[in-house]
C-alpha positions in Angstrom: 201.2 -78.9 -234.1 199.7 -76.2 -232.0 200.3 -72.8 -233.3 201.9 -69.7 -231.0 199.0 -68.0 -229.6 200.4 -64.6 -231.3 199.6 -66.3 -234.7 196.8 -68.2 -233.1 195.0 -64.7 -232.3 196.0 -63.0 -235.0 192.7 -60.9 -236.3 192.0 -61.6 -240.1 190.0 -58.8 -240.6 190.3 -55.1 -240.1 187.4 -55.0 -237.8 188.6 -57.9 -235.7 191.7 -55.6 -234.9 192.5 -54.3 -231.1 193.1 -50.6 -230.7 193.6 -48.1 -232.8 190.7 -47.2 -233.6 190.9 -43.8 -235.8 193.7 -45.9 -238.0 191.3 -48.7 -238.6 188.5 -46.6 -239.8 190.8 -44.9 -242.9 192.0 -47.9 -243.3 188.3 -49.3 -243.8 187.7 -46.6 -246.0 190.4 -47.1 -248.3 189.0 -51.1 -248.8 185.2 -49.3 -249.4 186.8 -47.2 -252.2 189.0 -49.9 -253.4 191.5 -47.1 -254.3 194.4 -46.3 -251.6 198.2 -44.0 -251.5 201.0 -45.9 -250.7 201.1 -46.0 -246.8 203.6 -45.9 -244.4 203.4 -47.4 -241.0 205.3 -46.3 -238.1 205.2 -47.2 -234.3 207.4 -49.3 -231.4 207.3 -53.3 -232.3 203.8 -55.5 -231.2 201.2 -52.7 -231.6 199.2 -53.8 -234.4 201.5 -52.4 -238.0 202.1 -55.7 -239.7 198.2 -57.4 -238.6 197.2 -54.0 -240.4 198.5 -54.3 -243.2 197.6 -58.2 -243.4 194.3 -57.8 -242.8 193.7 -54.5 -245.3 195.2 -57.1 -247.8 192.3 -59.7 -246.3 189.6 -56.9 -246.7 190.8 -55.9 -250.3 191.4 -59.1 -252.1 189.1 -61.8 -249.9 190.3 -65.6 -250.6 192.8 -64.5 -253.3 194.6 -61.9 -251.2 198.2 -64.1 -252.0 198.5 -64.0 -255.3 198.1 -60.2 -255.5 200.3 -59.3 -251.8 204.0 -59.3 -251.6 205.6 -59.5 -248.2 209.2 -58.9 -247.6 211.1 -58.0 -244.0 213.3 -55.4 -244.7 216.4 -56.3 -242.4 216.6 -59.9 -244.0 216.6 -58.2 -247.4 217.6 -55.3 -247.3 219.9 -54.1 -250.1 219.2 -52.4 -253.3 219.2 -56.0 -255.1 216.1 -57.3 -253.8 214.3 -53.7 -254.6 215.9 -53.9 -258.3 214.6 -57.9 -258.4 211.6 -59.1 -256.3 210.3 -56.2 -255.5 210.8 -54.6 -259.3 209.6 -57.9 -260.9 206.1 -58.2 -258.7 205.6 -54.5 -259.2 205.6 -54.6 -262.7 203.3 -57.5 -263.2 199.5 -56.5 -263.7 197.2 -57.9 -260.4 195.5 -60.8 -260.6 191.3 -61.1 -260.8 189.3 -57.8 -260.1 192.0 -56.3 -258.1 192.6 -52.3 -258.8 196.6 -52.6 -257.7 198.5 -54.8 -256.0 200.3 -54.4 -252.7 203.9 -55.0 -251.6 204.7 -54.9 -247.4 207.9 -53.7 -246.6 208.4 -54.6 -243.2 211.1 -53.4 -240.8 211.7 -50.7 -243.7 214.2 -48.4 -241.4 216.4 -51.4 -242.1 216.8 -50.3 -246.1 219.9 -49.0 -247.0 220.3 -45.8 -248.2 221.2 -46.9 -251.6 218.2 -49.4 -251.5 215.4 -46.6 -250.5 216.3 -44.6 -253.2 215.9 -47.4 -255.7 212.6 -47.9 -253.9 211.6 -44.2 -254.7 211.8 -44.9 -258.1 209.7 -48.0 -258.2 207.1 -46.5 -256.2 206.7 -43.3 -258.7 207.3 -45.3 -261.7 204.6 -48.7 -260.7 201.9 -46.8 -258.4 199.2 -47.4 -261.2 199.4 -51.0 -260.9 200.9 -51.4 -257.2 201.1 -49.5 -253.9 203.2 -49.8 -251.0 203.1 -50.4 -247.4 206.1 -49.7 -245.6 206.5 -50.4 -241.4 209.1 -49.7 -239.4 209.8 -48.5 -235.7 212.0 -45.4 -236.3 210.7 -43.4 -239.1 213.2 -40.9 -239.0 215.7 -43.5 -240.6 212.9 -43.1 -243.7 214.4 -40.8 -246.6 211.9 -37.9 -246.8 211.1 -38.6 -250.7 209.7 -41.8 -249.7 207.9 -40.1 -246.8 206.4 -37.2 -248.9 205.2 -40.1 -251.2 202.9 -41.6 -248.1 199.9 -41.1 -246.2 202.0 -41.7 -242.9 199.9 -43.5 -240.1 201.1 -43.7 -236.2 200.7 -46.8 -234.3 200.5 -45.9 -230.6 201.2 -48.2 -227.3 197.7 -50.1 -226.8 195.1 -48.7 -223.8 195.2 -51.0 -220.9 191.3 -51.5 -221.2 191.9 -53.3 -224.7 195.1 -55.6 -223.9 192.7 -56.4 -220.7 189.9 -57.2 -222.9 191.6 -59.0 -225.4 194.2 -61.4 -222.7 190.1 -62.0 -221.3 189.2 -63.2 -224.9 192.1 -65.6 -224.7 191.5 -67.0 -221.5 188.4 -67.7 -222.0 189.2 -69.7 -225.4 192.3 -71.9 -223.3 190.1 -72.5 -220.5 192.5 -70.4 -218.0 192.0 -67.8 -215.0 193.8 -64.6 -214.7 193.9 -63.4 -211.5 194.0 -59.4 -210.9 197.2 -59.7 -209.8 198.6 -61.5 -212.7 196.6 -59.0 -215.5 198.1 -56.1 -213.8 201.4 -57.7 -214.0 201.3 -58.4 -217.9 200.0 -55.1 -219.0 203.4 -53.8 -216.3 205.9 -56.2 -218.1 204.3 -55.7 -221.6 204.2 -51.7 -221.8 201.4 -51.7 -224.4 203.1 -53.9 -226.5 199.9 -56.9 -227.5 202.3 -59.3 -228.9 204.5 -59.5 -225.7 201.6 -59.7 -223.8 200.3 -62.4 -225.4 204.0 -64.4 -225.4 203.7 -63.6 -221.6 200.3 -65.0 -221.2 200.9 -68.2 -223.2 204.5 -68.5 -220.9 202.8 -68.2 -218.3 199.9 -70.5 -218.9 202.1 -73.4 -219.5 203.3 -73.3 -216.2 199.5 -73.2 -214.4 196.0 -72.5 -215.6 195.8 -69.8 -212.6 197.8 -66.8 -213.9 199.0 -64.6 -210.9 202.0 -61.9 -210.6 204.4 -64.5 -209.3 204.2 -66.1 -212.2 203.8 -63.7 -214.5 207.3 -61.9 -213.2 209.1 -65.2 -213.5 208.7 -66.1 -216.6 209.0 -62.8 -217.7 212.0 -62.5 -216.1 211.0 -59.2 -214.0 211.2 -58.3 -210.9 208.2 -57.0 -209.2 208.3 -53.1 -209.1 208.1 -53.2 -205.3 211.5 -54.8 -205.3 213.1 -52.6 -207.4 211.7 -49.8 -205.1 212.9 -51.2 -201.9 216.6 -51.2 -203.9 216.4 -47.4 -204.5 214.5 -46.8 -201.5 217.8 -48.5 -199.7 220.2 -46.7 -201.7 218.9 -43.6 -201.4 218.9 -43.8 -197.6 222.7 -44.4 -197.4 221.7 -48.0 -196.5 224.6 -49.2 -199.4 225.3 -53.0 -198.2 221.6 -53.8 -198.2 221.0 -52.2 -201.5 223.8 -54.6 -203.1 222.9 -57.4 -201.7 219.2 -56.7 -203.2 220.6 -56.2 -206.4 222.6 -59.5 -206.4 218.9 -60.8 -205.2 217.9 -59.6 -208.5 220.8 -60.4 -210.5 221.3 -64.0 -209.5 217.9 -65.3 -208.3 215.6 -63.4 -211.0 218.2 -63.7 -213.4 217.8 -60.4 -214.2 220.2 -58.3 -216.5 221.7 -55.0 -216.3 220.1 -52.7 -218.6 216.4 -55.0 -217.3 216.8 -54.0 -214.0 218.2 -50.2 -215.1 215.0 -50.2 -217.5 212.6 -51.0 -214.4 214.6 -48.2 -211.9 214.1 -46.1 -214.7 210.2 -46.8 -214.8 210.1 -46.5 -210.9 211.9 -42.7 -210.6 208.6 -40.7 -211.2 207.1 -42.4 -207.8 209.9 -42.1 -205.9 209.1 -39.6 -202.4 212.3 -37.1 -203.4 212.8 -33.9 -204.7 212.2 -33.1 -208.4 215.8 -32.1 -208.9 217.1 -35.4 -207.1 215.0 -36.8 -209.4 216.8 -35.4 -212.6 220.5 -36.8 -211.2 219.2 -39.6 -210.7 218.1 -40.3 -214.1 221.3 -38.8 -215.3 222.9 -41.3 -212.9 220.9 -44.1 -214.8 221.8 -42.6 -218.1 225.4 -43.0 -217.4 225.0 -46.4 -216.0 223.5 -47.3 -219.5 225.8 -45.9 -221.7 228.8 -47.7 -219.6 226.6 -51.3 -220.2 226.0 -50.8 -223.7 230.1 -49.8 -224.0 230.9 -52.8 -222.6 231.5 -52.1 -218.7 230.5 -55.1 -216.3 226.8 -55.0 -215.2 227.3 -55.5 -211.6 229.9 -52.7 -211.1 228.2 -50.3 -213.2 224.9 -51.2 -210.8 226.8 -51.2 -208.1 228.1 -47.6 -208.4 224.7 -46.1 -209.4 223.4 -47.7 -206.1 226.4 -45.7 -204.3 226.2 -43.0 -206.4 222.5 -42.8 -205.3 223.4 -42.6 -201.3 225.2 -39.0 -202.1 221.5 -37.7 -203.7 
């Protein structure tokens, strides 16, 4: 069975990795040394944390990298029992082979409760001679500072567009497919810097033609193009309120777009828009509103429907 192409591409080493490029040279020192701090990780999801720490892991242990590398996803596990067990019980065990420590991966570690990162606090203080830790996670303000003040933190930013480009080129020339200009601008739009999305988009969109254009990259991506959304505002903004609607049902019902997609994409689109700046800042109030009325529960279409009105008044 054919793997995703996210898995498929995966780099193995450190120096196969995409982007950043500062992070990857400490990193590469600290396999040269053979000696490391724990580490923690922090950064929005598909930018690289996880192949990271996976392919340090690679660098430092070669073929035997398993026996001596724990991985865990924090919001699976994420209660004090699985630090005081698995996490205890592989921490206190001497590594295997030539191996100066072992590693454990906490992934998605903002998801440990509060109860279960201060049993972590311990482990790490009491087992660093024999183990270090990686933790990842996207917010790391939900980190307790103990455990921060105990890591050699590391930011993952959004890729550059030059290296998604260069590395959704590297794919498509291994699958035998052609990405138009169109349909490369369009992923690294939809994707936001995000390599694994843009790599689930490419894949998407490859099984439906081996051209890859914007039409089809928005489809499958369920996006609208960000000239549509424009005409929308454009519309509303110009007191033109029926037409606006009936472009967001266009949205809605043939894209099959939903609220907070299409309110994320307005959002995006409000720095370009011909107004004045102070227009500008109701309108992302406005939008702000909108969002916190979705999230609460209000229907998506009314909610839509009165920032597109409320937008007319600007």
């Amino acid at each position: 069975m054919q793997k995703p192409w996210v898995e498929k591409y995966r780099p193995t080493t450190l120096s196969e990795i995409v982007g950043q490029k500062e992070i990857i040279e400490r990193l590469k020192n600290y396999v040269e040394k053979q000696s490391m701090p724990h580490l923690l990780f922090s950064g929005s999801p598909g930018i690289g944390k996880t192949t990271a720490a996976l392919c340090l892991a690679k660098d430092l242990y070669g073929d035997d990298w398993r026996e001596n590398f724990l991985e865990l996803n924090s919001s699976d596990e994420r209660g004090i029992d699985v630090i005081r067990t698995k996490v205890k019980d592989f921490a206190r065990t001497k590594p295997i082979g030539d191996a100066p420590f072992k590693v454990i991966f906490l992934d998605e570690s903002d998801a440990l409760t509060s109860d279960a990162q201060n049993a972590l606090r311990r482990t790490m203080e009491k087992y660093s001679d024999i183990c270090r830790f990686i933790l990842s996670c996207n917010y790391p303000s939900k980190i307790i500072p103990p455990i921060q003040s105990r890591c050699a933190i590391f930011r993952f930013s959004p890729l550059k567009t030059e290296d998604v480009l260069d590395y959704m080129n590297y794919i498509s020339e291994n699958e035998n497919i052609t990405i138009e200009k169109s349909g490369s601008d369009a992923i690294i739009y939809v994707s936001e810097g995000d390599m694994r999305k843009s790599v689930n988009v490419l894949q998407t969109a490859a099984a439906v033609s081996n051209v890859i254009d914007e039409d089809i990259v928005y489809k499958v991506s369920s996006r609208a193009r960000p000239d549509e959304i424009k005409k929308m505002i454009d519309l509303a903004i110009n007191a033109r309120f029926m037409e606006a609607r009936e472009q967001l049902y266009k949205l809605m019902i043939d894209w099959g777009m939903g609220g907070q997609d299409i309110l994320t994409q307005v959002f995006r689109e409000v720095p370009y828009l011909d107004i004045e700046e102070n227009e500008k800042v109701s309108l992302i109030e406005a939008i702000a509103e909108c969002d916190f009325r979705i999230v609460e529960g209000g229907n998506d279409r009314i909610q839509l429907s009165a920032l597109l009105a409320k937008l007319g008044t600007l």
